[in-house]
mmJSON file of the N, C-alpha and C atoms, coordinates in Angstrom:
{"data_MODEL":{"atom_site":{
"group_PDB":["ATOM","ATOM","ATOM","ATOM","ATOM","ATOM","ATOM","ATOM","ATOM","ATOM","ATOM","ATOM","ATOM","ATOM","ATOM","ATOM","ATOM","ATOM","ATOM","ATOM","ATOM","ATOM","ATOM","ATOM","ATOM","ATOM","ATOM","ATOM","ATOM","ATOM","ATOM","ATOM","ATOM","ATOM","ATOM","ATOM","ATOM","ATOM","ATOM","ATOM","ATOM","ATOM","ATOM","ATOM","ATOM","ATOM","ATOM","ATOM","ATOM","ATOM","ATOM","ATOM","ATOM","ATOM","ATOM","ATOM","ATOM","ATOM","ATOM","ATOM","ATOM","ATOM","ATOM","ATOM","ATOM","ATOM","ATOM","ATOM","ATOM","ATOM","ATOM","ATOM","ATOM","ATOM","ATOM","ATOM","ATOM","ATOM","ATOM","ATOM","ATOM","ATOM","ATOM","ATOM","ATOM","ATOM","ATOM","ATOM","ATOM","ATOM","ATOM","ATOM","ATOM","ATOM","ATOM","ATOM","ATOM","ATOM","ATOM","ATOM","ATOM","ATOM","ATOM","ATOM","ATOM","ATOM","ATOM","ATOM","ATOM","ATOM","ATOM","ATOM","ATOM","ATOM","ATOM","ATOM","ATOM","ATOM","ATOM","ATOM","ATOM","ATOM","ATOM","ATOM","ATOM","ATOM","ATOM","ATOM","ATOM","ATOM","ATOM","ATOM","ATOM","ATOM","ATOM","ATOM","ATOM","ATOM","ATOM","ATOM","ATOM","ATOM","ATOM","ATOM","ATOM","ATOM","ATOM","ATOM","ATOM","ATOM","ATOM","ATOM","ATOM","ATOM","ATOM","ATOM","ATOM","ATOM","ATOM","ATOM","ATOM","ATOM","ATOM","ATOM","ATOM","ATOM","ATOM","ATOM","ATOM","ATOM","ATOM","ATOM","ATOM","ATOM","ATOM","ATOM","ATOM","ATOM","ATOM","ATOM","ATOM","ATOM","ATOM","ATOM","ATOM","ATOM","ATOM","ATOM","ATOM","ATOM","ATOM","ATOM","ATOM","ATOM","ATOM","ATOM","ATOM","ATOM","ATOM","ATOM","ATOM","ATOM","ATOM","ATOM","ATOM","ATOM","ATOM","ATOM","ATOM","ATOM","ATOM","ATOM","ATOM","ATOM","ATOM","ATOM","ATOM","ATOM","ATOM"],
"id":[1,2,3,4,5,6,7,8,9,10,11,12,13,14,15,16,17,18,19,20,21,22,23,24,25,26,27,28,29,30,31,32,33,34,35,36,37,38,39,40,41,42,43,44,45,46,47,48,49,50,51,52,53,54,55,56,57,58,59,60,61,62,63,64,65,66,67,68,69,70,71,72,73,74,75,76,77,78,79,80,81,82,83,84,85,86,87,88,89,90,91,92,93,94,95,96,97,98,99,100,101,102,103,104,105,106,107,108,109,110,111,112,113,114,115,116,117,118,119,120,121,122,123,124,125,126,127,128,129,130,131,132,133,134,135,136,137,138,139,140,141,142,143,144,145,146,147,148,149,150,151,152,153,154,155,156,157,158,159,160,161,162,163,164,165,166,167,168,169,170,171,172,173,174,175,176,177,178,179,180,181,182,183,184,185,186,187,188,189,190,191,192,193,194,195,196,197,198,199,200,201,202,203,204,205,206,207,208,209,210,211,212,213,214,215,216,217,218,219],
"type_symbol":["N","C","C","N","C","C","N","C","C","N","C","C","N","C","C","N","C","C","N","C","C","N","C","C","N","C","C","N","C","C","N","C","C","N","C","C","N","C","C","N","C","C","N","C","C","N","C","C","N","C","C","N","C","C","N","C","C","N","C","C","N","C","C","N","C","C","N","C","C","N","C","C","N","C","C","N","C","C","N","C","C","N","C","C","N","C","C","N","C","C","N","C","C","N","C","C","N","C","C","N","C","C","N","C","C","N","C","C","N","C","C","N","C","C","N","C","C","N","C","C","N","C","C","N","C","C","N","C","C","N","C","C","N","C","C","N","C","C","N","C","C","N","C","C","N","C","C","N","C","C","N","C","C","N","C","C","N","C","C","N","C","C","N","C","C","N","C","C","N","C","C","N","C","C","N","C","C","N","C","C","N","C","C","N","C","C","N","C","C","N","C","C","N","C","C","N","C","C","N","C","C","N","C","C","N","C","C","N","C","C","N","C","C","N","C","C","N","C","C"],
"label_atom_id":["N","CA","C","N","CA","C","N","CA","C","N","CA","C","N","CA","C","N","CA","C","N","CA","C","N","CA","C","N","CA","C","N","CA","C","N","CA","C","N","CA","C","N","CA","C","N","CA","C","N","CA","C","N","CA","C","N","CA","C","N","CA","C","N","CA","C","N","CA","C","N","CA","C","N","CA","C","N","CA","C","N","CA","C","N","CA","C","N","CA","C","N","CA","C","N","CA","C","N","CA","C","N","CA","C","N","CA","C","N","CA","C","N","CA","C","N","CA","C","N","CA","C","N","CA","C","N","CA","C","N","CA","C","N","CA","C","N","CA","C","N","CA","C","N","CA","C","N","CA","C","N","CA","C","N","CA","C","N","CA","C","N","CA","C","N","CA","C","N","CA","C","N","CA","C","N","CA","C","N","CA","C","N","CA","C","N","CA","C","N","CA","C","N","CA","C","N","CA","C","N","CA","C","N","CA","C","N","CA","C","N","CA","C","N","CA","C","N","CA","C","N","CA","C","N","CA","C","N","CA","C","N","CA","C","N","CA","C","N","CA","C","N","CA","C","N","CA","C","N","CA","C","N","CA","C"],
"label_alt_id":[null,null,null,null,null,null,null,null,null,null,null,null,null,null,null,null,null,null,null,null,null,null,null,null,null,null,null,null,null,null,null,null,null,null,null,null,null,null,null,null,null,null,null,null,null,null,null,null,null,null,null,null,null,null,null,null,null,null,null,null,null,null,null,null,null,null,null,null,null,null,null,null,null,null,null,null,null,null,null,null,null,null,null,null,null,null,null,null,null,null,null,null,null,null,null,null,null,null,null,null,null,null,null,null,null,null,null,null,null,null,null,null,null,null,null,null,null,null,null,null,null,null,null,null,null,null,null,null,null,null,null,null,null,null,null,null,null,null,null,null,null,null,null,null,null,null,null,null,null,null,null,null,null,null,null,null,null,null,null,null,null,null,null,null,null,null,null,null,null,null,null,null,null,null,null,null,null,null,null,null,null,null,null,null,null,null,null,null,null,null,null,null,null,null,null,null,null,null,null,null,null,null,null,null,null,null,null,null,null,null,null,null,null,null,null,null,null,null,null],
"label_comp_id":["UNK","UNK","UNK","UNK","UNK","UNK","UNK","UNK","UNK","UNK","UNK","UNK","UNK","UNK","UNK","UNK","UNK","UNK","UNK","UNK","UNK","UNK","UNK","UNK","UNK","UNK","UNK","UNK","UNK","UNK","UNK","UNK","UNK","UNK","UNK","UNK","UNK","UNK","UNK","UNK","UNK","UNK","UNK","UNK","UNK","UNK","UNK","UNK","UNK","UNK","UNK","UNK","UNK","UNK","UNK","UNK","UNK","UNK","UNK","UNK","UNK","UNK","UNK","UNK","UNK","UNK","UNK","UNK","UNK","UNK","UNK","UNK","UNK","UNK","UNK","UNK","UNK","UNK","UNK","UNK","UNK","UNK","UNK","UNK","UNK","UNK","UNK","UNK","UNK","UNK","UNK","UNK","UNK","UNK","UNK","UNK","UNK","UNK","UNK","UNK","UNK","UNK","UNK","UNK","UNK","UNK","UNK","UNK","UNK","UNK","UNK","UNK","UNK","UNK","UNK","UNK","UNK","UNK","UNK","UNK","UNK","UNK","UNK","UNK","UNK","UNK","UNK","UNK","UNK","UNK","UNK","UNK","UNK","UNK","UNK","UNK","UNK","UNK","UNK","UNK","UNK","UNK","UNK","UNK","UNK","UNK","UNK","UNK","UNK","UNK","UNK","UNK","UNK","UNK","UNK","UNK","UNK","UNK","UNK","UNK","UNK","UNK","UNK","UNK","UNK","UNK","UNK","UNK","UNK","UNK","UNK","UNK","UNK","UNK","UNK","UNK","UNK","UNK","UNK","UNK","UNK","UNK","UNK","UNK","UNK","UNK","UNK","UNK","UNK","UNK","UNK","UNK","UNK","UNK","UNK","UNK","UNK","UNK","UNK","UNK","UNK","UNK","UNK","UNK","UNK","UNK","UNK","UNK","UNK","UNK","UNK","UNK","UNK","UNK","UNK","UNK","UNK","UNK","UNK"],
"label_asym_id":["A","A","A","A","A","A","A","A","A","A","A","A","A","A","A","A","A","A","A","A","A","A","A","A","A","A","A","A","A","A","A","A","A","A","A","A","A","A","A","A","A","A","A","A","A","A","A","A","A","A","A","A","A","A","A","A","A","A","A","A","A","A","A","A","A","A","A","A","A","A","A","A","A","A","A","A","A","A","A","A","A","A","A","A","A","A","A","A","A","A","A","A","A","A","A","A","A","A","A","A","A","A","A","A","A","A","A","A","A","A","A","A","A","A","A","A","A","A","A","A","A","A","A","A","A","A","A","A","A","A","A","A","A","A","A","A","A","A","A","A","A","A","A","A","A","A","A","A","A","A","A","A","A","A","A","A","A","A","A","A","A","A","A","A","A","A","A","A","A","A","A","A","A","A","A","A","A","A","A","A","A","A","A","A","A","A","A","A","A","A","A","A","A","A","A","A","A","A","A","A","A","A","A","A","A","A","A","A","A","A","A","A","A","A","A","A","A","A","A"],
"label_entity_id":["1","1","1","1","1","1","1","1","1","1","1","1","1","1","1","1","1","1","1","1","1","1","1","1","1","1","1","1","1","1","1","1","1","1","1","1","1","1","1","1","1","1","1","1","1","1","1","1","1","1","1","1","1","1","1","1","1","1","1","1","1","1","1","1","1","1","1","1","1","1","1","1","1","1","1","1","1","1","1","1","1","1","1","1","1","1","1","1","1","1","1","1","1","1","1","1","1","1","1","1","1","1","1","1","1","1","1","1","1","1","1","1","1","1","1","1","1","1","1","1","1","1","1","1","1","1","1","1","1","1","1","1","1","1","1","1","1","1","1","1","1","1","1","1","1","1","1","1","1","1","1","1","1","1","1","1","1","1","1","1","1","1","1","1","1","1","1","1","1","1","1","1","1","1","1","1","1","1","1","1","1","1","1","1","1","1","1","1","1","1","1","1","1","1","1","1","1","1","1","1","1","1","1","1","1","1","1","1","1","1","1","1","1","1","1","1","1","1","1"],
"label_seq_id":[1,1,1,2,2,2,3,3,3,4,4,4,5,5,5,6,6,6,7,7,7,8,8,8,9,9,9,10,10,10,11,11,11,12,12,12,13,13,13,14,14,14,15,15,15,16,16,16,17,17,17,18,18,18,19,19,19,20,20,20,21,21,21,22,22,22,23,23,23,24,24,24,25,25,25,26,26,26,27,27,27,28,28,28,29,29,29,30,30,30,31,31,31,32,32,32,33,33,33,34,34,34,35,35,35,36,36,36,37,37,37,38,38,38,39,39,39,40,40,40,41,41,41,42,42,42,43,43,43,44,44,44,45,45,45,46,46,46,47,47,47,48,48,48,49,49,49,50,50,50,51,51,51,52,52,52,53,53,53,54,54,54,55,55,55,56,56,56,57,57,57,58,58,58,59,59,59,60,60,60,61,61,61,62,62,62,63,63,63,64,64,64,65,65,65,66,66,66,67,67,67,68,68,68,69,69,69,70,70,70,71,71,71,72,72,72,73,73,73],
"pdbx_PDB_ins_code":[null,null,null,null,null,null,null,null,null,null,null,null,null,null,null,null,null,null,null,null,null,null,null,null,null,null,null,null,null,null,null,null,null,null,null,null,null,null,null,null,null,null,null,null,null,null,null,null,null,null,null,null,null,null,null,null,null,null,null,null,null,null,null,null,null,null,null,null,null,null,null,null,null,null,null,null,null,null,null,null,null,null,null,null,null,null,null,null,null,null,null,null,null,null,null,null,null,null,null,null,null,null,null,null,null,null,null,null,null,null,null,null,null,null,null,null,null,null,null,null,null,null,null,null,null,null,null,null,null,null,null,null,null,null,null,null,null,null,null,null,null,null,null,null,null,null,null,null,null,null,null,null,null,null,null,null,null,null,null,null,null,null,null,null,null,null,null,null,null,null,null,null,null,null,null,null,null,null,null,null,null,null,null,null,null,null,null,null,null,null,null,null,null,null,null,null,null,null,null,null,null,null,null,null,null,null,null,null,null,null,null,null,null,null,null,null,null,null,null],
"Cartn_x":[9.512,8.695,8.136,8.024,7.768,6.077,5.815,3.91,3.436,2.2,1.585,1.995,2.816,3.32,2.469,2.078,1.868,0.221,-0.474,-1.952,-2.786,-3.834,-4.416,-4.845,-5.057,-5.187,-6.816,-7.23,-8.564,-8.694,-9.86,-10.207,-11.273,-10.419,-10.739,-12.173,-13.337,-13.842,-13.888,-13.723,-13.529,-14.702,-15.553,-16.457,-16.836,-17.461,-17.541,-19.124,-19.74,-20.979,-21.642,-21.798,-22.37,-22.223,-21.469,-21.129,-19.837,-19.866,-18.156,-17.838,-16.527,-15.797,-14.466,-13.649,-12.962,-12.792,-12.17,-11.847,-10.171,-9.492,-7.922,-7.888,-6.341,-5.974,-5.609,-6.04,-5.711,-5.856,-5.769,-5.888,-7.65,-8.315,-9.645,-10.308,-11.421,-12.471,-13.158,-13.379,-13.877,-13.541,-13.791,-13.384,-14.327,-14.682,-15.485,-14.286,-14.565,-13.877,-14.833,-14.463,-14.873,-14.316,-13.239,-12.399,-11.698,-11.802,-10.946,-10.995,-9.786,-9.417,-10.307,-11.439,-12.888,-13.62,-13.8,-14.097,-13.595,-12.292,-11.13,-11.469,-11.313,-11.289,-10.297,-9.039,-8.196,-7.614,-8.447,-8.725,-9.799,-10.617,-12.475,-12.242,-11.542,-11.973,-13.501,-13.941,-15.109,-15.173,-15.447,-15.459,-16.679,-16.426,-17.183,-17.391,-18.649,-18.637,-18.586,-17.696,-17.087,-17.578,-18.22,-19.228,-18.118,-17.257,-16.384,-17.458,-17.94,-19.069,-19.043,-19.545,-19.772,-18.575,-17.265,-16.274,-16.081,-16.027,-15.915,-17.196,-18.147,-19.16,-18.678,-18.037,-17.872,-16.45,-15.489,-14.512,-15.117,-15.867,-16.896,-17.058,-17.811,-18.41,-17.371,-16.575,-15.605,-14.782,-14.618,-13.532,-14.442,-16.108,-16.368,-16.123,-16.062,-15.941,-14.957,-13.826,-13.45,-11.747,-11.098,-10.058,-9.343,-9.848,-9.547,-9.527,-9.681,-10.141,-8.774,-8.623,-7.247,-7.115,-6.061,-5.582,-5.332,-5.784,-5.481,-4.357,-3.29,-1.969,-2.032],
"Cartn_y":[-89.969,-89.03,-89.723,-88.816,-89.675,-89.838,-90.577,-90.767,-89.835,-90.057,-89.374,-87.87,-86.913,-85.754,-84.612,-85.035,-83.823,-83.539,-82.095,-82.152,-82.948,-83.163,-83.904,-82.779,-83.223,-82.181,-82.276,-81.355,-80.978,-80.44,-81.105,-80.057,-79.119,-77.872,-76.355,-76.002,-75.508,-74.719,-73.347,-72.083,-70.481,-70.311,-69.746,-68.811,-67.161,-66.573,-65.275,-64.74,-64.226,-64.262,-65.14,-66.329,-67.389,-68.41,-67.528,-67.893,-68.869,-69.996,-70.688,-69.63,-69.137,-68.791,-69.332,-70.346,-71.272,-72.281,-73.439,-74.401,-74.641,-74.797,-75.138,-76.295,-76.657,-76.873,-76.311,-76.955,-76.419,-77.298,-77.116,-78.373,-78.041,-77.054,-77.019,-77.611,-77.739,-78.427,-76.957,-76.334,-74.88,-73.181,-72.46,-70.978,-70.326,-68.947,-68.302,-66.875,-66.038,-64.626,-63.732,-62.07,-61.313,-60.542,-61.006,-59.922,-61.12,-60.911,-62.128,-61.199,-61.624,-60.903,-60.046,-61.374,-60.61,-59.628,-59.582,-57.999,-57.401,-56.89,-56.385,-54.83,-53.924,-52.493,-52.684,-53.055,-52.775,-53.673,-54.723,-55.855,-55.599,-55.02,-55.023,-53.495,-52.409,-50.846,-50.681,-51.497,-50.862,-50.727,-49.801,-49.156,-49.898,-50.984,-51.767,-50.945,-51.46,-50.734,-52.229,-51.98,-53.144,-52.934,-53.628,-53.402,-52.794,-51.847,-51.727,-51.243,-51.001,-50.966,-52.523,-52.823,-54.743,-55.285,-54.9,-54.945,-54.775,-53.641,-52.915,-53.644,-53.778,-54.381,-55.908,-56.71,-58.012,-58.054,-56.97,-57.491,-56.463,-56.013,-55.365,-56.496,-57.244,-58.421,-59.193,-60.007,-60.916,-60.502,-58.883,-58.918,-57.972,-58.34,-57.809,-56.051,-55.487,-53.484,-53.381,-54.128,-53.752,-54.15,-53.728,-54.158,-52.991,-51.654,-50.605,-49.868,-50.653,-49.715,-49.697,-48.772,-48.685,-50.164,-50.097,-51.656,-51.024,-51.945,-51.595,-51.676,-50.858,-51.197,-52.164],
"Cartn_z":[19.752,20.482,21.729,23.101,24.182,24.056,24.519,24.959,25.589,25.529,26.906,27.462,26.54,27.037,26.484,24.971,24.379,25.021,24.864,24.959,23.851,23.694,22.645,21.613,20.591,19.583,19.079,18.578,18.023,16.425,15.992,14.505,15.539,15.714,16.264,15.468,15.718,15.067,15.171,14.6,15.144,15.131,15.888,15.593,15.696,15.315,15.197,15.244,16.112,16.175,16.258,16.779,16.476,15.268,14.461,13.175,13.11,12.36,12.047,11.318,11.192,10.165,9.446,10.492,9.845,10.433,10.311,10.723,11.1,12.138,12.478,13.221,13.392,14.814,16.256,17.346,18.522,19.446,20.757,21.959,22.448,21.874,22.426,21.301,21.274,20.183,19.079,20.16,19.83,20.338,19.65,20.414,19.524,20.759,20.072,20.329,19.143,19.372,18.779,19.189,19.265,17.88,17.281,16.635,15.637,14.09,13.49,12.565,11.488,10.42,9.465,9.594,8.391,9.03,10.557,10.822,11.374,11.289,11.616,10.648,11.269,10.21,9.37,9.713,8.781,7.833,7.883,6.708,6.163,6.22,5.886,5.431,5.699,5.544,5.776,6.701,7.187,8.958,9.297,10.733,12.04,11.991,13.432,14.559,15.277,16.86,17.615,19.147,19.445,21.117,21.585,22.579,23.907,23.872,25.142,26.752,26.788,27.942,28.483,27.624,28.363,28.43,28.039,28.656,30.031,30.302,31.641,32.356,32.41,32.961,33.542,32.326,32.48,33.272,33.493,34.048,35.844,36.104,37.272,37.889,37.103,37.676,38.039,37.327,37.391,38.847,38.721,40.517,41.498,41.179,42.817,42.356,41.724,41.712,42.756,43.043,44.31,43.606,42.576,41.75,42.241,41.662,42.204,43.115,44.616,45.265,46.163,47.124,48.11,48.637,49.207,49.65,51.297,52.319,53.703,53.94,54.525,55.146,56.513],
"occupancy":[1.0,1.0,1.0,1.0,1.0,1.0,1.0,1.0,1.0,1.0,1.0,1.0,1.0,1.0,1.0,1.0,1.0,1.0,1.0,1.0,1.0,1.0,1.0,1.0,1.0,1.0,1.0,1.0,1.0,1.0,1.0,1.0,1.0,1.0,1.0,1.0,1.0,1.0,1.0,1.0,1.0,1.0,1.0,1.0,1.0,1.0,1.0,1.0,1.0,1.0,1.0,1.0,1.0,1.0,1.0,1.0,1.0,1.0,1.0,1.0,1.0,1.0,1.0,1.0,1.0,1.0,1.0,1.0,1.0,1.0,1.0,1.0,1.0,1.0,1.0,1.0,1.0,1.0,1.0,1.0,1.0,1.0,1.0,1.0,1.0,1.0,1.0,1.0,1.0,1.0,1.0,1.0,1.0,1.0,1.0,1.0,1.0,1.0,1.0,1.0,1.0,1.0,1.0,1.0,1.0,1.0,1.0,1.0,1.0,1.0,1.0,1.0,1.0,1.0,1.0,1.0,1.0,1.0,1.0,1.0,1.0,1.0,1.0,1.0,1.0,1.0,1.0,1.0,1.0,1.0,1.0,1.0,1.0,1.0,1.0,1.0,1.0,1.0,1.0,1.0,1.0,1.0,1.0,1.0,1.0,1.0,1.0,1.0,1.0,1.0,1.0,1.0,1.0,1.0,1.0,1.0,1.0,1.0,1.0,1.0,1.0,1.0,1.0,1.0,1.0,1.0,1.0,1.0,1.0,1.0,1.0,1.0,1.0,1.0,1.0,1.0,1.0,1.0,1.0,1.0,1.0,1.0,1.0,1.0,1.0,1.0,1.0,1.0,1.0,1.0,1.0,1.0,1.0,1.0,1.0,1.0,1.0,1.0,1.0,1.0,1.0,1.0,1.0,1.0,1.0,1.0,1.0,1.0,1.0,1.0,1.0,1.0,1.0,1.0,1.0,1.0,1.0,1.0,1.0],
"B_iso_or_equiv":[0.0,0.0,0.0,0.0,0.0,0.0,0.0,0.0,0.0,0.0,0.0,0.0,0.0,0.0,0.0,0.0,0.0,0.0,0.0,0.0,0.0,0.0,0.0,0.0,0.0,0.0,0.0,0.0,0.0,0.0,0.0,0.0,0.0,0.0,0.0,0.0,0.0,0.0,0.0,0.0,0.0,0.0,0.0,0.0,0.0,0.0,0.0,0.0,0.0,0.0,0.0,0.0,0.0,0.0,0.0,0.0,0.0,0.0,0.0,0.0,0.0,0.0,0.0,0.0,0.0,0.0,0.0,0.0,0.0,0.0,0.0,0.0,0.0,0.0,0.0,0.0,0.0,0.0,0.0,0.0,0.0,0.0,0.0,0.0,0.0,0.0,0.0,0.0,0.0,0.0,0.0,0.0,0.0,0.0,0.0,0.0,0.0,0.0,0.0,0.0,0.0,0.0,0.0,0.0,0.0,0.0,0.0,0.0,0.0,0.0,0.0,0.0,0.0,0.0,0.0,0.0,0.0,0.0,0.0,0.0,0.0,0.0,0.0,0.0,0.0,0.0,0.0,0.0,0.0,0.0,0.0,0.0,0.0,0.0,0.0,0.0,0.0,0.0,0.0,0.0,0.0,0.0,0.0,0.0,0.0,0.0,0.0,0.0,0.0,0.0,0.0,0.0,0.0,0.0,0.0,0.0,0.0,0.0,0.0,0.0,0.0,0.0,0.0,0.0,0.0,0.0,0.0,0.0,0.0,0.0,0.0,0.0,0.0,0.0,0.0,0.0,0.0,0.0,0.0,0.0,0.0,0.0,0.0,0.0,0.0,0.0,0.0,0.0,0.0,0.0,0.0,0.0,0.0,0.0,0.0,0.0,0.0,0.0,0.0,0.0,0.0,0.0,0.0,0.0,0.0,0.0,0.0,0.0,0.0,0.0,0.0,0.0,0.0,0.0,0.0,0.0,0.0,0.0,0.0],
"pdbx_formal_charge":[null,null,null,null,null,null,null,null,null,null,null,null,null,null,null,null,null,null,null,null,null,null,null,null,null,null,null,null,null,null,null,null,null,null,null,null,null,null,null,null,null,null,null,null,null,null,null,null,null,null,null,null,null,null,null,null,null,null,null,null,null,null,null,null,null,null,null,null,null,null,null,null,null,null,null,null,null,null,null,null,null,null,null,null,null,null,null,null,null,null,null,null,null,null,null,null,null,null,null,null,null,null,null,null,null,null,null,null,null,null,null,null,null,null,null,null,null,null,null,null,null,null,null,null,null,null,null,null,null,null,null,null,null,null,null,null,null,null,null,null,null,null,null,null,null,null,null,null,null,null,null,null,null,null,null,null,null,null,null,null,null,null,null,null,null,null,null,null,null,null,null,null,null,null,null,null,null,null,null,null,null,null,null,null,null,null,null,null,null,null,null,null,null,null,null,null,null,null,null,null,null,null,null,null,null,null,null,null,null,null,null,null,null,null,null,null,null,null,null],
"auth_seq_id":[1,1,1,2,2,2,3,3,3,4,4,4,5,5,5,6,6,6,7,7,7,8,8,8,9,9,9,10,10,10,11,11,11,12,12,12,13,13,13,14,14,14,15,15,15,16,16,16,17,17,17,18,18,18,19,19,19,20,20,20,21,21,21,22,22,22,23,23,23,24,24,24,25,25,25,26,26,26,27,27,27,28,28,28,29,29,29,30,30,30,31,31,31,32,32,32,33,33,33,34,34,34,35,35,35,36,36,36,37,37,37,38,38,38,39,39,39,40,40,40,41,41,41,42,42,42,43,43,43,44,44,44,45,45,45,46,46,46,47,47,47,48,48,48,49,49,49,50,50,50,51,51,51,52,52,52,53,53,53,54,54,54,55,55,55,56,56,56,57,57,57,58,58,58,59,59,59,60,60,60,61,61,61,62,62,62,63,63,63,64,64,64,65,65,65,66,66,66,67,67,67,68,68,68,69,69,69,70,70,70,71,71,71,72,72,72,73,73,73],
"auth_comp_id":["UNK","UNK","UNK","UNK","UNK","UNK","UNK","UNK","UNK","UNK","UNK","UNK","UNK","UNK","UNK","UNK","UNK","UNK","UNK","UNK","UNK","UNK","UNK","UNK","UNK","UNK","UNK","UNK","UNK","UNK","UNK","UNK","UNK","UNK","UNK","UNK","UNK","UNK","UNK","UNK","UNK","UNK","UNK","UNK","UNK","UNK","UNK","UNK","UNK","UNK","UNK","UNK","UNK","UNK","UNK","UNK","UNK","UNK","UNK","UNK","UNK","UNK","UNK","UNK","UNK","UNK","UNK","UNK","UNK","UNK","UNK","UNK","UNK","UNK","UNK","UNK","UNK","UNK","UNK","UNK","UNK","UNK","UNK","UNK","UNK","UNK","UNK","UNK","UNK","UNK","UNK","UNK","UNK","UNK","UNK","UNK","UNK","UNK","UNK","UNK","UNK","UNK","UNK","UNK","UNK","UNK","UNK","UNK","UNK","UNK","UNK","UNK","UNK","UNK","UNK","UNK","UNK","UNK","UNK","UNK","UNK","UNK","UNK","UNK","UNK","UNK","UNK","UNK","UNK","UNK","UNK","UNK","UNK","UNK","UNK","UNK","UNK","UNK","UNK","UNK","UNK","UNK","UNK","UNK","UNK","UNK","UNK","UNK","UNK","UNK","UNK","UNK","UNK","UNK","UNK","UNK","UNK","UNK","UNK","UNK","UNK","UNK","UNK","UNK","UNK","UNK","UNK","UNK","UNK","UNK","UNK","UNK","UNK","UNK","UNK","UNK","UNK","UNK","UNK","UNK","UNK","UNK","UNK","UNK","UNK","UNK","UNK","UNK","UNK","UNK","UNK","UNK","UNK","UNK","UNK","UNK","UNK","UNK","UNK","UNK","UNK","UNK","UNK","UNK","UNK","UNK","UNK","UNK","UNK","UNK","UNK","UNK","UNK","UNK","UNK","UNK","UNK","UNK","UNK"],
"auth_asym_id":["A","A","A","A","A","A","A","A","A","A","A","A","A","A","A","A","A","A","A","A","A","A","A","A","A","A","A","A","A","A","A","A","A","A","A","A","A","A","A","A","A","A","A","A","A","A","A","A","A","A","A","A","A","A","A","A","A","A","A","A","A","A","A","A","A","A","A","A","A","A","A","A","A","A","A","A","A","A","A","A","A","A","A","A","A","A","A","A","A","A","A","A","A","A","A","A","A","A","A","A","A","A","A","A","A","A","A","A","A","A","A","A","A","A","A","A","A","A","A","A","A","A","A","A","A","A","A","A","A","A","A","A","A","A","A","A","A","A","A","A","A","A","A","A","A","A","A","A","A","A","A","A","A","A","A","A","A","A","A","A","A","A","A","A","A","A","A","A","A","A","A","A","A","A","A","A","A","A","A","A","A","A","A","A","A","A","A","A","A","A","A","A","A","A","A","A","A","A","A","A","A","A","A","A","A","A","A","A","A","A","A","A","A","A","A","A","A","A","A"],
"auth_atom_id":["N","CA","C","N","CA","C","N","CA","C","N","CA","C","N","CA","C","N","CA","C","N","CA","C","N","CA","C","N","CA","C","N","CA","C","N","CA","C","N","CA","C","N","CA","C","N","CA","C","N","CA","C","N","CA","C","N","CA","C","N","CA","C","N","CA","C","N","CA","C","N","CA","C","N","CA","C","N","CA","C","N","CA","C","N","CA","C","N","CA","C","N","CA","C","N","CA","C","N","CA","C","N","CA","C","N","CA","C","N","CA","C","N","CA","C","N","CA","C","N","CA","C","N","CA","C","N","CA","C","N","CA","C","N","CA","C","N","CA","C","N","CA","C","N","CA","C","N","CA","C","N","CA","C","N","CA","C","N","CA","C","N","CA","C","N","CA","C","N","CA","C","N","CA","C","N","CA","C","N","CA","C","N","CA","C","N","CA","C","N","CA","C","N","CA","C","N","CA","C","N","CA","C","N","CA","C","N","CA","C","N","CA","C","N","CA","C","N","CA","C","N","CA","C","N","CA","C","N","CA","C","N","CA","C","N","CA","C","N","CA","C","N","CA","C","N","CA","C","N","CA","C","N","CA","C"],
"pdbx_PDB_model_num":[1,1,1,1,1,1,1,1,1,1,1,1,1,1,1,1,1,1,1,1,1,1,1,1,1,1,1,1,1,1,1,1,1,1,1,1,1,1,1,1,1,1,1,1,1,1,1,1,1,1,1,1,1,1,1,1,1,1,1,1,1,1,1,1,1,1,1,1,1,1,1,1,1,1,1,1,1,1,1,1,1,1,1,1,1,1,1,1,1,1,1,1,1,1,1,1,1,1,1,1,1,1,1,1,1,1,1,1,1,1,1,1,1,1,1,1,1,1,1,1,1,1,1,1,1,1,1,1,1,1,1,1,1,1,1,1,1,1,1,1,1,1,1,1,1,1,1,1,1,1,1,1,1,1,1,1,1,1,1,1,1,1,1,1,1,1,1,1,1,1,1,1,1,1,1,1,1,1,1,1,1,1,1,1,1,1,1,1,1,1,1,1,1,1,1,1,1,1,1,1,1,1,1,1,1,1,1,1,1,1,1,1,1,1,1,1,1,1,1]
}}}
């Protein structure tokens, strides 16, 4: 195997709300998500509300409200 090629590897922690919920591998140390198997509706049969507003808000912000708008010829 050559040196120096691969990324370096991590014990990953997942989190979920602030919460760990498991432990992996990955090239980051940590990740946080929004959505993992245990509150997933259709692993859980229970019906979550999933903040889509602050979606749209957070990707507003990110390009300026100006993503959609006409393009000058």
């Amino acid at each position: 195997m050559k040196k120096d090629i691969h990324p370096k590897f991590f014990p990953c922690k997942v989190y979920h709300n602030g919460e760990l919920v498991f432990t992996t591998g990955a090239t980051v140390p940590e990740q946080h998500v929004e959505v993992w198997s245990g509150s997933h509706p259709f692993f859980t049969g229970k019906q979550t509300f999933v903040d889509a507003a602050g979606r749209v808000e957070k990707f507003q912000k990110k390009f300026g409200g100006k993503y959609f708008a006409e393009k000058k010829k």
